[in-house]
N, C-alpha and C positions, 0 to 999 in steps of 0.2 A: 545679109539683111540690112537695108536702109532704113533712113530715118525714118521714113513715111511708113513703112511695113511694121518698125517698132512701136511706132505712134498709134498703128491702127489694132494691135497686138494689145497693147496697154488699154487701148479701149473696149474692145470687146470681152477681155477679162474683166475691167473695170464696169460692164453693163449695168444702167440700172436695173434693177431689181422692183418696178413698178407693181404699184395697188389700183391701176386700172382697172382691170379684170375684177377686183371686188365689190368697185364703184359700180362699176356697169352692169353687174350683176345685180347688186342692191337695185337700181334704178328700172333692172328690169322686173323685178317682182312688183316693187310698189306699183311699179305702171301697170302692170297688166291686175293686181288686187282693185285698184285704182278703176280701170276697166268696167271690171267684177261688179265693183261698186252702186255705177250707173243702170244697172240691169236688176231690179228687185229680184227677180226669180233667182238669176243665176248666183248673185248672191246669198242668197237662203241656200241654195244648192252645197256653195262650196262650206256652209258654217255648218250645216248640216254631214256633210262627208270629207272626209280630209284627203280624200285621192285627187281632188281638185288643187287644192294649195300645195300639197305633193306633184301631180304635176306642172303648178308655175313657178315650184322652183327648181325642178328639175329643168326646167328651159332657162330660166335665170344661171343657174350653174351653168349651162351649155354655152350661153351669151356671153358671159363672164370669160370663162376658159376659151373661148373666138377671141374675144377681143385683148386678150393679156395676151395672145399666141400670133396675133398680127402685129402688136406692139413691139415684143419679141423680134418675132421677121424682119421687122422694117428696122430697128437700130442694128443687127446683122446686115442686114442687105447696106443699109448705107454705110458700114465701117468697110465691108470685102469687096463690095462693087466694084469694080475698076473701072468704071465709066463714069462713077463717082467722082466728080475735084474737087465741092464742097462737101464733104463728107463729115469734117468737122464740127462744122457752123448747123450740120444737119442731126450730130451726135448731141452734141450742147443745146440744141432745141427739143430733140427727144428726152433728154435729162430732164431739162426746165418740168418739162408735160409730167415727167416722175415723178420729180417732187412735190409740183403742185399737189397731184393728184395724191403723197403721201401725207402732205399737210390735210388733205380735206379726209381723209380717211381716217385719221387721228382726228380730229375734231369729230367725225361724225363717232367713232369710241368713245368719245369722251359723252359725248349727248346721251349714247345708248346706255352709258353706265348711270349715269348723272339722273336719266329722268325715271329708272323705277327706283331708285335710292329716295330721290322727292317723293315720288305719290307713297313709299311704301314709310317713309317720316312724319307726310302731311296726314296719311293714315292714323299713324300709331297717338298724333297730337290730335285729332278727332276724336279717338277710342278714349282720352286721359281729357279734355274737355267734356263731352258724354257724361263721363263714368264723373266725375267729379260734383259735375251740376247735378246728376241723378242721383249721388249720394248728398249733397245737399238740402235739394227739393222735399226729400223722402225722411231725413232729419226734423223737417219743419214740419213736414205733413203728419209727423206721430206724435207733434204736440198737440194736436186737435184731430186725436182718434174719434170723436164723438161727428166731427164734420165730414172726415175722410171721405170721398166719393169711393162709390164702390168699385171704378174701374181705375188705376194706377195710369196716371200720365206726366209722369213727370217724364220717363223716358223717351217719349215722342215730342216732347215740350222742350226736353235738352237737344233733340236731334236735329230740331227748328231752331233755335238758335245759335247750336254749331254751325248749322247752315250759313246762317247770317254771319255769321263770325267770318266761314270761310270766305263767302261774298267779297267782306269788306277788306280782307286783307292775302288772297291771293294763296296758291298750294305753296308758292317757295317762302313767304314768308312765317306760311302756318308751318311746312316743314322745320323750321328754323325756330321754333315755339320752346319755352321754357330752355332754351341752348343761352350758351355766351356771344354768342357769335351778332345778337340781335337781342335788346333790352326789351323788358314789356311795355315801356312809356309809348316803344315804336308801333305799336298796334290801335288799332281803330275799334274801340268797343262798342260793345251791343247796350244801343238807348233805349232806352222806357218807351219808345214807340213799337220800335221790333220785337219788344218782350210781349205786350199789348197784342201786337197785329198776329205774333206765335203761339200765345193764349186761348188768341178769339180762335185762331186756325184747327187749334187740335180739339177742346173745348166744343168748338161746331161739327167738328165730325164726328166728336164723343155720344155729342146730345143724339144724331142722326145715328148712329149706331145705337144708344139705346133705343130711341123711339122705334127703328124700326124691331132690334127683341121684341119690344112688347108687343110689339103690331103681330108679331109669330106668336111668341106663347099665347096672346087672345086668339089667336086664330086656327090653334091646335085645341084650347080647352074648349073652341063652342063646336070644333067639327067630332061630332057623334064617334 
C-alpha cells in the first residue's frame, strides 16, 4: 500500500459525520408548513387533524435521510475514485460543507432551547406582575367597601397594564424580570397615561356589560 492508498484510507475512516440531512430536513417541514400556511382551508385542515403534519414530516424525514445519504456517496466517491487526482481539495471542501452545516445546527439548538425557556420566563414574570398588582388594587379596594363596584376589575385592569409593561420592554427582557442578570432601573415603566387609557378601557367595557344586563333582566321581567 502507497502513500496515496494510506492517505485516502485515513480519509474515509476519518469521514465527516455531517448534520446535513437534519438541516434539510428541518427546512423541509418549515417550507412545505410554510406552504400550508398560504391556503386558509388547507391550513384549518392540518390544525384540525394531525395526519397532515404526520405526513410532512414524514417527507421531511425522507428528504433529510436523501440528502445526508448523497453527502455520504459523494465524500466516498471522491476518496475511491480513481479517476479522481483532486480528491483531496474535493475531501477538505466536503469537510468545510460539515462543519459549516454543524455550526448552523448547533446554533439553531441553541435557538430551539433558548426561545421556549424565554416565553415560558416572560410568562411566569407576567403571572407575578398580574398577581402582584391584583393583590394590590384589591387591598385598596376593601378600604372603601362602601364604594366597591359590584363587578371586581382590578384583574383585567392588572392584565392591561402588564400588557403595556410587556410593550415597552420586550419578552427577553421581561424574561429576565426581578433576576440579577438585569436591574429594575433597566425597565421602562407604566405612566399615568397608560394607567388612565387601561382604566377608561376596562371601565368602558364594564359599564357596556352592565348596561346591557340590565337591558336583559328588563327584558325577561316585562316578557309575560
Amino acid at each position: 500500500m502507497d502513500t496515496v492508498d494510506k492517505a485516502k484510507l485515513t480519509a474515509k475512516l476519518r469521514a465527516p459525520k455531517s448534520s446535513i440531512g437534519i438541516l434539510a430536513g428541518t427546512a423541509c417541514f418549515v417550507l412545505l408548513v410554510s406552504i400550508a400556511a398560504l391556503f386558509e382551508h388547507l391550513f384549518s385542515l392540518l390544525k384540525s387533524t394531525p395526519l397532515g403534519l404526520l405526513g410532512f414530516l414524514a417527507v421531511s424525514v425522507c428528504t433529510g435521510i436523501l440528502i445526508q445519504h448523497r453527502f455520504t456517496c459523494r465524500i466516498d466517491q471522491a476518496i475511491v475514485s480513481p479517476t479522481s487526482r483532486k480528491w483531496l481539495h474535493a475531501v477538505r471542501r466536503l469537510s468545510l460543507y460539515a462543519r459549516e452545516s454543524n455550526i448552523l445546527l448547533a446554533i439553531m439548538i441553541v435557538i430551539a432551547v433558548a426561545y421556549p425557556i424565554t416565553m415560558f420566563s416572560a410568562a411566569r414574570s407576567i403571572q407575578t406582575i398580574v398577581g402582584d398588582c391584583k393583590q394590590d388594587l384589591d387591598s385598596q379596594i376593601q378600604l372603601y367597601d362602601d364604594q366597591r363596584p359590584p363587578l371586581s376589575f382590578s384583574g383585567p385592569l392588572c392584565k392591561c397594564l402588564s400588557g403595556v409593561f410587556l410593550n415597552k420592554n420586550g419578552i427577553v427582557r421581561l424574561a429576565l424580570f426581578r433576576t440579577e442578570l438585569l436591574d429594575t432601573t433597566a425597565y421602562q415603566g407604566v405612566t399615568e397615561a397608560d394607567e388612565r387609557a387601561c382604566l377608561n378601557l376596562v371601565l368602558g367595557g364594564r359599564e357596556q356589560f352592565l348596561s346591557m344586563t340590565r337591558r336583559m333582566n328588563a327584558a325577561q321581567s316585562g316578557s309575560p
